[in-house]
PyMOL Python script that loads the backbone (N, CA, C, O; Angstrom):
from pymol import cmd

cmd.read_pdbstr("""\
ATOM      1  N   UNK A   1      -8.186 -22.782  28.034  1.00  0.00           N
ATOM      2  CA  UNK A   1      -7.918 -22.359  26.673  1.00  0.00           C
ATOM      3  C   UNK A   1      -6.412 -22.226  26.506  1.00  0.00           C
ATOM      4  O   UNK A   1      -5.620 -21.932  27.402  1.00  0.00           O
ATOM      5  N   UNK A   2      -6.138 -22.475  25.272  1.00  0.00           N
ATOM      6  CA  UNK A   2      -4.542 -22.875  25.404  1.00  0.00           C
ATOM      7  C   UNK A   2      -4.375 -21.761  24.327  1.00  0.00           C
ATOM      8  O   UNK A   2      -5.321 -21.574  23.562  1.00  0.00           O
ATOM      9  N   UNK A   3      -3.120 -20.922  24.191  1.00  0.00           N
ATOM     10  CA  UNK A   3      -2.157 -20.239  23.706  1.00  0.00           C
ATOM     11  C   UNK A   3      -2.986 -20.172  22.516  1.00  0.00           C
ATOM     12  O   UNK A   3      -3.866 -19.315  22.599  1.00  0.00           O
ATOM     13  N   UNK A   4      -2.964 -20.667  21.702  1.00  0.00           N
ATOM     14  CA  UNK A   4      -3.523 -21.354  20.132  1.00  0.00           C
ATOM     15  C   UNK A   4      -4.948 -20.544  19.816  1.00  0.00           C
ATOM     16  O   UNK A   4      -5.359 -19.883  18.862  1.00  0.00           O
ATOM     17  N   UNK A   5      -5.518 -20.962  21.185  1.00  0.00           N
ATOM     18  CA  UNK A   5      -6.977 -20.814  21.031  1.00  0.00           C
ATOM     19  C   UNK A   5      -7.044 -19.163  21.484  1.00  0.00           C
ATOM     20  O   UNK A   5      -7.918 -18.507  20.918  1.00  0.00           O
ATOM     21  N   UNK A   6      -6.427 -18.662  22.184  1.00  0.00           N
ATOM     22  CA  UNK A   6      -6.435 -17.301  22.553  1.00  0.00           C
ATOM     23  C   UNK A   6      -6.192 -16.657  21.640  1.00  0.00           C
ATOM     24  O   UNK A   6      -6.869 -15.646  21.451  1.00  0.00           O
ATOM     25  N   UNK A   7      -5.109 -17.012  20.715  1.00  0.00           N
ATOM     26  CA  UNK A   7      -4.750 -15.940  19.347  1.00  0.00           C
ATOM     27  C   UNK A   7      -5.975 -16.349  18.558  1.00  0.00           C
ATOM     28  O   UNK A   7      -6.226 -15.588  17.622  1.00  0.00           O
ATOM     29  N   UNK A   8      -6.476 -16.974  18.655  1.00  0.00           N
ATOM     30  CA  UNK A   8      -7.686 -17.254  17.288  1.00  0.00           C
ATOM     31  C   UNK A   8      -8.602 -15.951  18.118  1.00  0.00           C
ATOM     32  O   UNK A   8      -8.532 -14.798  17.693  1.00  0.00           O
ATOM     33  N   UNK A   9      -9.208 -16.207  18.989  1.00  0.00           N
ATOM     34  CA  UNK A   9      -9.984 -14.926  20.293  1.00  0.00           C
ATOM     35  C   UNK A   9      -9.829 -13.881  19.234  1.00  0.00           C
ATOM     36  O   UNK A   9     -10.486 -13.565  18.242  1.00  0.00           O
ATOM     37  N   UNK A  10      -8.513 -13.372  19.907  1.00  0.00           N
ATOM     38  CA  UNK A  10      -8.183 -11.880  19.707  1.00  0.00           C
ATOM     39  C   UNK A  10      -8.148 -12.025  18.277  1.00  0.00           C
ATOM     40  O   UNK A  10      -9.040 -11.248  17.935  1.00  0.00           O
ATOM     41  N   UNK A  11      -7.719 -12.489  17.316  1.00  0.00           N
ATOM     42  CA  UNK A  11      -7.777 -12.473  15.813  1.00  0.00           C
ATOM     43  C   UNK A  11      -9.117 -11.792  15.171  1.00  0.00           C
ATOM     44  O   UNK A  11      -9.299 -10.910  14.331  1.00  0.00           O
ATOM     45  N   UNK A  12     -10.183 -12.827  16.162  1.00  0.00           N
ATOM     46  CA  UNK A  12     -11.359 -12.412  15.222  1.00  0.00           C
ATOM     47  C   UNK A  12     -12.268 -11.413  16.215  1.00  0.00           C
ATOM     48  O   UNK A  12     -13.489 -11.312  16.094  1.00  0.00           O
ATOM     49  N   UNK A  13     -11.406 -10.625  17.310  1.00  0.00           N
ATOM     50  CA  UNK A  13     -12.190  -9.623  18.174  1.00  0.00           C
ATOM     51  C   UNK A  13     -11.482  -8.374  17.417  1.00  0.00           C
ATOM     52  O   UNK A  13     -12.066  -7.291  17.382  1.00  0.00           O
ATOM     53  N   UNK A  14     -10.429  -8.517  16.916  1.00  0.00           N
ATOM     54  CA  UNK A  14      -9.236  -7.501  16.318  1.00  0.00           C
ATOM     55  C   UNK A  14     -10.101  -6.825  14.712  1.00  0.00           C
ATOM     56  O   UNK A  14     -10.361  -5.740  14.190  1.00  0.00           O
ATOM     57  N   UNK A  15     -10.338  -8.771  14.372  1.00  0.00           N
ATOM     58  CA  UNK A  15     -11.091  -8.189  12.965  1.00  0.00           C
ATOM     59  C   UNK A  15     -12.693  -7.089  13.210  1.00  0.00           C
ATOM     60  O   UNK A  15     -13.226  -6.198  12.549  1.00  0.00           O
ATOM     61  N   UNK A  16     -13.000  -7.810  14.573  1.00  0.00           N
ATOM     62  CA  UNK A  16     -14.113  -6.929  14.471  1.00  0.00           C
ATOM     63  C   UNK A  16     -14.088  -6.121  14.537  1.00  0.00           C
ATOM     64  O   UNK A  16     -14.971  -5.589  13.865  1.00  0.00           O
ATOM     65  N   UNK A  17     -13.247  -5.208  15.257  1.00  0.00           N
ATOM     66  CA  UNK A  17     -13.266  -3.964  16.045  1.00  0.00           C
ATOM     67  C   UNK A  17     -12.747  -3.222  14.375  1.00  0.00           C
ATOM     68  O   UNK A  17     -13.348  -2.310  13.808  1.00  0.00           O
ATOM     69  N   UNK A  18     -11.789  -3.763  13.987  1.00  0.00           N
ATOM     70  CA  UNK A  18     -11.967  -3.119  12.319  1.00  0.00           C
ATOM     71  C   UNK A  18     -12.984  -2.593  11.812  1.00  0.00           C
ATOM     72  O   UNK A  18     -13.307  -1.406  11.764  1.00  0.00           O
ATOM     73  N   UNK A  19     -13.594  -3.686  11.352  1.00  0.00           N
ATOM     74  CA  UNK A  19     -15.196  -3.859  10.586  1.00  0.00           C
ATOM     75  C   UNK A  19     -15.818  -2.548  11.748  1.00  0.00           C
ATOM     76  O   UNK A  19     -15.854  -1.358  11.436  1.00  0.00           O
ATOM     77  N   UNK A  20     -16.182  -2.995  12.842  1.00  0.00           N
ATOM     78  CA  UNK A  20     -16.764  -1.419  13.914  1.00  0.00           C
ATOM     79  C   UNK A  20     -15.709  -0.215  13.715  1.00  0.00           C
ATOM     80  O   UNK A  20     -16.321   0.844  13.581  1.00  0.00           O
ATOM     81  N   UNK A  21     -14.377  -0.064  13.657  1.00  0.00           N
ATOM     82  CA  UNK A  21     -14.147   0.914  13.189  1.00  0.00           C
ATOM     83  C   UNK A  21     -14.811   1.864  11.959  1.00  0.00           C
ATOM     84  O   UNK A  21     -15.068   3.068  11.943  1.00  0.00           O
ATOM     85  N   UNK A  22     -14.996   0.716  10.841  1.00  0.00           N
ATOM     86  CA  UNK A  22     -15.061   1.441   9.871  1.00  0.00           C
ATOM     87  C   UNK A  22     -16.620   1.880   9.519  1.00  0.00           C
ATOM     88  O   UNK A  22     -17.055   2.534   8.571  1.00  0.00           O
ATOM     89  N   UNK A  23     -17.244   1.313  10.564  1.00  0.00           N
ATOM     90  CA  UNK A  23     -18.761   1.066  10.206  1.00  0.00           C
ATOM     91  C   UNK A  23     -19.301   2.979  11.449  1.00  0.00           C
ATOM     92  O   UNK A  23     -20.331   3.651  11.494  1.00  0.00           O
ATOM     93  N   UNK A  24     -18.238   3.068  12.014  1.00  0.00           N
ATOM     94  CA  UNK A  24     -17.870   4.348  12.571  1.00  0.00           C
ATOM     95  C   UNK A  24     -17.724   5.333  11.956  1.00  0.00           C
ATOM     96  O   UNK A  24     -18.426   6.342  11.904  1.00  0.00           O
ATOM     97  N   UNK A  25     -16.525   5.003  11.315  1.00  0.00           N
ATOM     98  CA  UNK A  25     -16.440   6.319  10.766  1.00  0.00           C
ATOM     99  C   UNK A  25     -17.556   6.805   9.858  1.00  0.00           C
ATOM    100  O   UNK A  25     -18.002   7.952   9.858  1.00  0.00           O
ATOM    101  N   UNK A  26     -18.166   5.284   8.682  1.00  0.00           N
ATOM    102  CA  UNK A  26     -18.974   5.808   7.305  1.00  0.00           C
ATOM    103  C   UNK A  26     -20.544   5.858   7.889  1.00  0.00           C
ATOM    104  O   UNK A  26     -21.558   5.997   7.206  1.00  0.00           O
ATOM    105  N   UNK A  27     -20.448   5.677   9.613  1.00  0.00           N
ATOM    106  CA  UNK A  27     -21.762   6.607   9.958  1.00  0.00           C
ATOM    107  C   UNK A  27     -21.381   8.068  10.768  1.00  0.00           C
ATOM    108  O   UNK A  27     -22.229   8.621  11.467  1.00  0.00           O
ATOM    109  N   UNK A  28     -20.537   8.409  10.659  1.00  0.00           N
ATOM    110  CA  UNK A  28     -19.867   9.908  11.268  1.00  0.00           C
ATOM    111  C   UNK A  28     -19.989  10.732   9.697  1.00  0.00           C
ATOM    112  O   UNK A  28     -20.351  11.907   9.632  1.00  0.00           O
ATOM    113  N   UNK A  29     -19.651   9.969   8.560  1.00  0.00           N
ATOM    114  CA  UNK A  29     -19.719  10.367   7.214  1.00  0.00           C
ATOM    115  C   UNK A  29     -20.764  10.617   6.671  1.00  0.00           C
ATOM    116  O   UNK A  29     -21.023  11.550   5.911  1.00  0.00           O
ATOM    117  N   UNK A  30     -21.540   9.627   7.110  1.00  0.00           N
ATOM    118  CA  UNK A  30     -23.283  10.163   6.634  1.00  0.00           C
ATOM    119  C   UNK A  30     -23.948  10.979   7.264  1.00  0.00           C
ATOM    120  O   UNK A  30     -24.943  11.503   6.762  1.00  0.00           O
ATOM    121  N   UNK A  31     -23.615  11.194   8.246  1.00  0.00           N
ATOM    122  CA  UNK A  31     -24.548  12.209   9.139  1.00  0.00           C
ATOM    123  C   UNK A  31     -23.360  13.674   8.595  1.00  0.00           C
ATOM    124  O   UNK A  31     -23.997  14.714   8.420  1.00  0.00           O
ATOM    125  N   UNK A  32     -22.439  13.755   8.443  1.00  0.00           N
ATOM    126  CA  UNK A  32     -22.257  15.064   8.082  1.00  0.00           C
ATOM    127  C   UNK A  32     -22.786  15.585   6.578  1.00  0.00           C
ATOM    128  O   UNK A  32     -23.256  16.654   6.190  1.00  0.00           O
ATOM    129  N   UNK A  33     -22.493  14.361   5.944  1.00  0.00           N
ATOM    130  CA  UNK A  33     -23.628  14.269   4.546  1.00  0.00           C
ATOM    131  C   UNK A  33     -25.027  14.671   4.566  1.00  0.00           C
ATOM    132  O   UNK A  33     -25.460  15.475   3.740  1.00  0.00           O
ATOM    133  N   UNK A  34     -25.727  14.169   5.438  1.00  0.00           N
ATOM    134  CA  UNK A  34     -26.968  14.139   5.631  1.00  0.00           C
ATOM    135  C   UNK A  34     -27.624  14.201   6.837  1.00  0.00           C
ATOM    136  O   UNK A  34     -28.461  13.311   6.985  1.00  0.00           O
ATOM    137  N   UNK A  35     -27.490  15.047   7.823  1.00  0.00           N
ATOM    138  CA  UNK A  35     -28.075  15.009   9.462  1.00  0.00           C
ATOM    139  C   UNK A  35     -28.783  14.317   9.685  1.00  0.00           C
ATOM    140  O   UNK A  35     -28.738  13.514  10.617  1.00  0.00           O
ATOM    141  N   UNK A  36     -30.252  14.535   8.301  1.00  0.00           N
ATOM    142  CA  UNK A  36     -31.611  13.639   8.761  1.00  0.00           C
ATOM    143  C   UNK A  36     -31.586  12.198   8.972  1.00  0.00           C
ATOM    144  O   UNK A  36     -32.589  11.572   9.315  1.00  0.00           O
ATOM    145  N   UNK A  37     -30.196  11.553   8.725  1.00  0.00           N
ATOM    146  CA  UNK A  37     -30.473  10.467   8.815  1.00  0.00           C
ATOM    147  C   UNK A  37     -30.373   9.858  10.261  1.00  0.00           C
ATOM    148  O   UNK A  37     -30.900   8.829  10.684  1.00  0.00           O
ATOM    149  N   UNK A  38     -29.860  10.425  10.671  1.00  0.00           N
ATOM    150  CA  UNK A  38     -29.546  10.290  12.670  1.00  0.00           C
ATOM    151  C   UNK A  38     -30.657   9.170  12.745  1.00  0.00           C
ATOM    152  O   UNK A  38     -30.338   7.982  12.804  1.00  0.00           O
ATOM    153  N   UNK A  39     -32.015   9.602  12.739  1.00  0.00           N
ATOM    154  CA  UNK A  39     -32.646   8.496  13.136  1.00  0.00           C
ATOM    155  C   UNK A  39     -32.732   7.415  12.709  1.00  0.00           C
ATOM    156  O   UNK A  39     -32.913   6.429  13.425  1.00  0.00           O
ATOM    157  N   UNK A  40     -32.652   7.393  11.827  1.00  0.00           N
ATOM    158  CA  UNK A  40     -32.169   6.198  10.600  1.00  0.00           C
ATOM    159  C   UNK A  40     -31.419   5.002  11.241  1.00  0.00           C
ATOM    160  O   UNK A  40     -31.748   3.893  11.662  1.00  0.00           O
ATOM    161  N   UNK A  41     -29.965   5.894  11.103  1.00  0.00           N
ATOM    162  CA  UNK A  41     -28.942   5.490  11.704  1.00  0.00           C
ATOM    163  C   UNK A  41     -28.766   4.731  12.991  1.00  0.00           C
ATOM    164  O   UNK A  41     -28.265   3.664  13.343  1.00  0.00           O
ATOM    165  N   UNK A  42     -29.479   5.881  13.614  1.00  0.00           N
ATOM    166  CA  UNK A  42     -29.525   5.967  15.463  1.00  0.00           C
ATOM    167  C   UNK A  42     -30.519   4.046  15.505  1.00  0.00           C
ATOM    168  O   UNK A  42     -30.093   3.042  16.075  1.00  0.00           O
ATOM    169  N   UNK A  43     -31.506   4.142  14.902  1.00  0.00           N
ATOM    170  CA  UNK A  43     -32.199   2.591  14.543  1.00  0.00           C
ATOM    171  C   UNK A  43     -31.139   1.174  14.221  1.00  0.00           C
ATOM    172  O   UNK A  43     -31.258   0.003  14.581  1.00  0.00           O
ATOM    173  N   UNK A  44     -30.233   1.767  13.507  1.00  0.00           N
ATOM    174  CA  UNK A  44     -29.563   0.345  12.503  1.00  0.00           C
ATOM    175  C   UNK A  44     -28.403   0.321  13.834  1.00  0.00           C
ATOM    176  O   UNK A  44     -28.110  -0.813  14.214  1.00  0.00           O
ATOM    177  N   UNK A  45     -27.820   1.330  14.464  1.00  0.00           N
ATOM    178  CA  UNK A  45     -27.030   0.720  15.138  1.00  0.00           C
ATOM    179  C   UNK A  45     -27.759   0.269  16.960  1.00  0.00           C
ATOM    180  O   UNK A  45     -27.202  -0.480  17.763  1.00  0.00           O
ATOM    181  N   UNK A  46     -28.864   0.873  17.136  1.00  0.00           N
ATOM    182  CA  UNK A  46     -29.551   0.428  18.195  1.00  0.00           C
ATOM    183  C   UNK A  46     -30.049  -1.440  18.015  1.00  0.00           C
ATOM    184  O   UNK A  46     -30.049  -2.319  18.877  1.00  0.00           O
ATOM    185  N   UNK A  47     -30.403  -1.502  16.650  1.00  0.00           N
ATOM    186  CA  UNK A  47     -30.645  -3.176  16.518  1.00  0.00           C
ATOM    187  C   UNK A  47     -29.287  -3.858  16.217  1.00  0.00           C
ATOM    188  O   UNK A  47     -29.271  -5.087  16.164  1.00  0.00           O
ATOM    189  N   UNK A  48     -28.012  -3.075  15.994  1.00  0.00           N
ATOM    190  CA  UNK A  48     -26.893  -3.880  16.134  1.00  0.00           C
ATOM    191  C   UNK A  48     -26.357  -3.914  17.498  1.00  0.00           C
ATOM    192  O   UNK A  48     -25.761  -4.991  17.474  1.00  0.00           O
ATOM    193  N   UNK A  49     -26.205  -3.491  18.524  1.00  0.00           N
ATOM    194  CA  UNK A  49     -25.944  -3.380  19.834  1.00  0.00           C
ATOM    195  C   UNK A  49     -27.320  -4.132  19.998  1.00  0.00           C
ATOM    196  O   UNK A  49     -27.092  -5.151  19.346  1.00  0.00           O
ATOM    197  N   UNK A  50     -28.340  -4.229  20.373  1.00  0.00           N
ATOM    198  CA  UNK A  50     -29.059  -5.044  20.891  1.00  0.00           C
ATOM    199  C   UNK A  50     -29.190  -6.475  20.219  1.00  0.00           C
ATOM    200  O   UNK A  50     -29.913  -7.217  20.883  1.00  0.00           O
ATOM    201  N   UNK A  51     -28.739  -6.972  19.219  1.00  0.00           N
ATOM    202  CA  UNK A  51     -28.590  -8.251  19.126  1.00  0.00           C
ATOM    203  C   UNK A  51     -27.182  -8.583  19.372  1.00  0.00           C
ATOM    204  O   UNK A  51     -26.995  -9.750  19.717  1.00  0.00           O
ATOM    205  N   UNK A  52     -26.032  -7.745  19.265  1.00  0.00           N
ATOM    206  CA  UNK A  52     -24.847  -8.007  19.586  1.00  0.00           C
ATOM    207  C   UNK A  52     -24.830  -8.923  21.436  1.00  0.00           C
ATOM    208  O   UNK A  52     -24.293  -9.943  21.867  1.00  0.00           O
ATOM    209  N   UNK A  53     -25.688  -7.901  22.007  1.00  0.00           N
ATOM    210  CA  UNK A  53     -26.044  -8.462  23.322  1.00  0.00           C
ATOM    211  C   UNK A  53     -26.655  -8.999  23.804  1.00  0.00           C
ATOM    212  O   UNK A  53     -26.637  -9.293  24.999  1.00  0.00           O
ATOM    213  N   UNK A  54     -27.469  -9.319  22.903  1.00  0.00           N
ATOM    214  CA  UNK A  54     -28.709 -10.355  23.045  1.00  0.00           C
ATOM    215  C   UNK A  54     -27.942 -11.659  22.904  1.00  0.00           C
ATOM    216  O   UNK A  54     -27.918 -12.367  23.911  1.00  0.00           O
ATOM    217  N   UNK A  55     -27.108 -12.233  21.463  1.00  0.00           N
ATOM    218  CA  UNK A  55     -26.266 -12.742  21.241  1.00  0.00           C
ATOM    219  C   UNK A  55     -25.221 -13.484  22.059  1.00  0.00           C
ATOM    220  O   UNK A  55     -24.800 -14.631  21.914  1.00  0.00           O
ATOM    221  N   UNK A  56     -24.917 -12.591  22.918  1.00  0.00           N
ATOM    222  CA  UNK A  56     -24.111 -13.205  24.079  1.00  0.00           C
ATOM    223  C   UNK A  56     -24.546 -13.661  25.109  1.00  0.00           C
ATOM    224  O   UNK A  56     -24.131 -14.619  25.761  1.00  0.00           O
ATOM    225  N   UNK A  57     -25.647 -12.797  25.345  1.00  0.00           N
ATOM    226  CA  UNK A  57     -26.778 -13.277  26.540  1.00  0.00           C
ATOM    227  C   UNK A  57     -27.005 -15.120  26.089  1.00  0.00           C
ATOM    228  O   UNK A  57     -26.612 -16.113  26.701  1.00  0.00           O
ATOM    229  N   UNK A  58     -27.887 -14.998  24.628  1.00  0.00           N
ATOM    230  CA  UNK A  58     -28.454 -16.271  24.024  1.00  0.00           C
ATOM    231  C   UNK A  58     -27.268 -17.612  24.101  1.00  0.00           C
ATOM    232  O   UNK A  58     -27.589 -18.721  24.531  1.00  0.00           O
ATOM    233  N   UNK A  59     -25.921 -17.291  23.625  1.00  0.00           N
ATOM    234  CA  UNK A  59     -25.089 -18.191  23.300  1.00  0.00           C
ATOM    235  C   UNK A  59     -24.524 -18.827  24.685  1.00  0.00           C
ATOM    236  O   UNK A  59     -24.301 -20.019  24.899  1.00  0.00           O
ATOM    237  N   UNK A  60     -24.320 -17.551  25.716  1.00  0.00           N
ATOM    238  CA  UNK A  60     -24.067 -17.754  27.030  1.00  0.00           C
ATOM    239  C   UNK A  60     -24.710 -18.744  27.769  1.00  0.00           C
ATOM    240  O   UNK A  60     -24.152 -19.697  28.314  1.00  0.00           O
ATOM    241  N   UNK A  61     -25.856 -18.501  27.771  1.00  0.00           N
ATOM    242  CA  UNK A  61     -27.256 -19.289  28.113  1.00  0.00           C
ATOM    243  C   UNK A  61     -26.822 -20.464  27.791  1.00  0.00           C
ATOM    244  O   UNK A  61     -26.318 -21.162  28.670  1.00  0.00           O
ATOM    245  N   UNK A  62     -26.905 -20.847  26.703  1.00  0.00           N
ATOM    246  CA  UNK A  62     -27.241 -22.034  25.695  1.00  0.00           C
ATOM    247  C   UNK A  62     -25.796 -23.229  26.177  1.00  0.00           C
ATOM    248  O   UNK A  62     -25.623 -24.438  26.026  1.00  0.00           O
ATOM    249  N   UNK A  63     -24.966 -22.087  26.811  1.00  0.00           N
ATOM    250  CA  UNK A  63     -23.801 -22.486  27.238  1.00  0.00           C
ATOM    251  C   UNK A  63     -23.156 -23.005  28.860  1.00  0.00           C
ATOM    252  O   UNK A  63     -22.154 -23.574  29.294  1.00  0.00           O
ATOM    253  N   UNK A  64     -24.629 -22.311  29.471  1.00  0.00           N
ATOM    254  CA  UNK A  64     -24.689 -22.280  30.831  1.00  0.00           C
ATOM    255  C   UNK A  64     -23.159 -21.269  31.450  1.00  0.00           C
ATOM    256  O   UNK A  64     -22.498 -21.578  32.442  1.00  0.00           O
ATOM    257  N   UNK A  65     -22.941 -20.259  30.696  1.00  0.00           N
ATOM    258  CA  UNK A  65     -22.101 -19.266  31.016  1.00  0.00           C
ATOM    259  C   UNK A  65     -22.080 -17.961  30.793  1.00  0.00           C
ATOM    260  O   UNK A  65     -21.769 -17.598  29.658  1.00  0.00           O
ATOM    261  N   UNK A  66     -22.408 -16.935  31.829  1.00  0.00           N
ATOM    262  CA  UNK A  66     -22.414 -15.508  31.698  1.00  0.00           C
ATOM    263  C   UNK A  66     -21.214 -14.821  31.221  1.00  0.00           C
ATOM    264  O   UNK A  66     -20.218 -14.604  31.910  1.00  0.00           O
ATOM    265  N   UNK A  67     -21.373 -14.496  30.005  1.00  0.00           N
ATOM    266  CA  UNK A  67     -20.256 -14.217  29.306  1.00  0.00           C
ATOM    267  C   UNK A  67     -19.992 -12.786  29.828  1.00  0.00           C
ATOM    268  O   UNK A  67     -18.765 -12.693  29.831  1.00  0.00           O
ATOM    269  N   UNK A  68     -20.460 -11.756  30.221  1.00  0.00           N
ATOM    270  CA  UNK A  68     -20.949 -10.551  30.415  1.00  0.00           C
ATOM    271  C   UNK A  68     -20.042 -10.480  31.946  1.00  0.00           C
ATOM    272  O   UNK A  68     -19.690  -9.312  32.115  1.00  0.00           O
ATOM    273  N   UNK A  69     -19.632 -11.263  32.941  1.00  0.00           N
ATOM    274  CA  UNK A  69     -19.761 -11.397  33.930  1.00  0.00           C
ATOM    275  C   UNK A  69     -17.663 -11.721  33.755  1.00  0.00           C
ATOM    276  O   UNK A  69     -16.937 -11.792  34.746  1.00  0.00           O
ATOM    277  N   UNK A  70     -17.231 -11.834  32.526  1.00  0.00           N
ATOM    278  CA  UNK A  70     -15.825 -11.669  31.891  1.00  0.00           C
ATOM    279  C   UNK A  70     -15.133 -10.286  31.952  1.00  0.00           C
ATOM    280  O   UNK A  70     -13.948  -9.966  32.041  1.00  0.00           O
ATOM    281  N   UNK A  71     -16.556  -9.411  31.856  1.00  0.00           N
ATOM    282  CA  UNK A  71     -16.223  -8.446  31.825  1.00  0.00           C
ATOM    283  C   UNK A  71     -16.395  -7.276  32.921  1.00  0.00           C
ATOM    284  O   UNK A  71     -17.481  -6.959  33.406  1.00  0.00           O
ATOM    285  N   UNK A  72     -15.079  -6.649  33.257  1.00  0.00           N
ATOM    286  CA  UNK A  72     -15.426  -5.195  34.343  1.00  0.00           C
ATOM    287  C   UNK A  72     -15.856  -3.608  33.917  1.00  0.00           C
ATOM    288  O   UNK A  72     -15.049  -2.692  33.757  1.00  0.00           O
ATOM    289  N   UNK A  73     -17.263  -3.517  33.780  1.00  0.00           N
ATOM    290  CA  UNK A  73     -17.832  -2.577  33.554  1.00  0.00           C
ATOM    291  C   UNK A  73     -16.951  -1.452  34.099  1.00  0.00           C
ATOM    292  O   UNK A  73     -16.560  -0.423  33.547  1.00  0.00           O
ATOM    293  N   UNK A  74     -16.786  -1.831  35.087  1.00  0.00           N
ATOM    294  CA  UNK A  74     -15.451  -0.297  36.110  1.00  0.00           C
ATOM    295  C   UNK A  74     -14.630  -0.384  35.163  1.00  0.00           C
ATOM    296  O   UNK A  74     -14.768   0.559  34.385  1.00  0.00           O
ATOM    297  N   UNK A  75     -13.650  -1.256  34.809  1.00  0.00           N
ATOM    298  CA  UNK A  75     -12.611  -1.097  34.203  1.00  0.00           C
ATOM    299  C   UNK A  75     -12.709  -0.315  32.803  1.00  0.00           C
ATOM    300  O   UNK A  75     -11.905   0.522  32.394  1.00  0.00           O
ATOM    301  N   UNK A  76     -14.255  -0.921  31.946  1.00  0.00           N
ATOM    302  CA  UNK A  76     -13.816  -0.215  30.854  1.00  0.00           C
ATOM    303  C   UNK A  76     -14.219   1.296  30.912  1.00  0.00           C
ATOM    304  O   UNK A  76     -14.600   1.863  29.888  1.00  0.00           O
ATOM    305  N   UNK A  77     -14.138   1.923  32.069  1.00  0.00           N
ATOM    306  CA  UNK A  77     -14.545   3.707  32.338  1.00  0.00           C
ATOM    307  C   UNK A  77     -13.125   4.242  31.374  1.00  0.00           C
ATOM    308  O   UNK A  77     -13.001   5.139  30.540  1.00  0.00           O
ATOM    309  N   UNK A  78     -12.156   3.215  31.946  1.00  0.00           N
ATOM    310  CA  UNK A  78     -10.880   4.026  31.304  1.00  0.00           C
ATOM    311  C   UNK A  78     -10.524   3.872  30.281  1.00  0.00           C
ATOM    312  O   UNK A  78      -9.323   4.021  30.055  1.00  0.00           O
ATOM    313  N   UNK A  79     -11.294   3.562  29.382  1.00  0.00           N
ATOM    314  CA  UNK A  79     -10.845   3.395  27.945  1.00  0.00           C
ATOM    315  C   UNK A  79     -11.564   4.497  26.555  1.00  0.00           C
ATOM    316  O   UNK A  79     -11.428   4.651  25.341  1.00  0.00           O
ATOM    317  N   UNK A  80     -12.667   5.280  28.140  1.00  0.00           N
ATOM    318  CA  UNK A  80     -13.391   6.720  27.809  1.00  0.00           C
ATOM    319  C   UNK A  80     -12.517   7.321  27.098  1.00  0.00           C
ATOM    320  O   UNK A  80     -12.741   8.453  26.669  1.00  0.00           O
TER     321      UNK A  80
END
""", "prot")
cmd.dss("prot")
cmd.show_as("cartoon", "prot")
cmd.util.cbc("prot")
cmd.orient("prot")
């Protein structure tokens, strides 16, 4: 992957983590609004993390590459 292609990467991992920022906070916002919705909630982001990873699993696959295997589970302790 060349220079080019790495800034495109981080561009649209940067945008995401936005979009998950904000999708953070306005569920930190609803639950002080409304507690009961926890489960609600606790649902919409359990099926977004599980297709998020399903997703990578699927594309990986499809790719004959463990994308998951990029990453050091140890390492990200420190970003606790």
């Amino acid at each position: 992957m060349d220079h080019q292609e790495d800034n495109a990467v981080i561009l649209h991992l940067k945008q995401a983590l936005s979009h998950l920022d904000q999708a953070i906070r306005e569920t930190i916002q609803s639950l002080k609004e409304d507690p009961a919705a926890k489960n609600n909630l606790g649902h919409v982001w359990e099926e977004f993390l599980g297709t998020f990873f399903g997703r990578i699993k699927t594309i990986g696959k499809e790719n004959k590459m463990n994308l998951l295997n990029l990453v050091s589970f140890e390492r990200l302790k420190k970003y606790q």
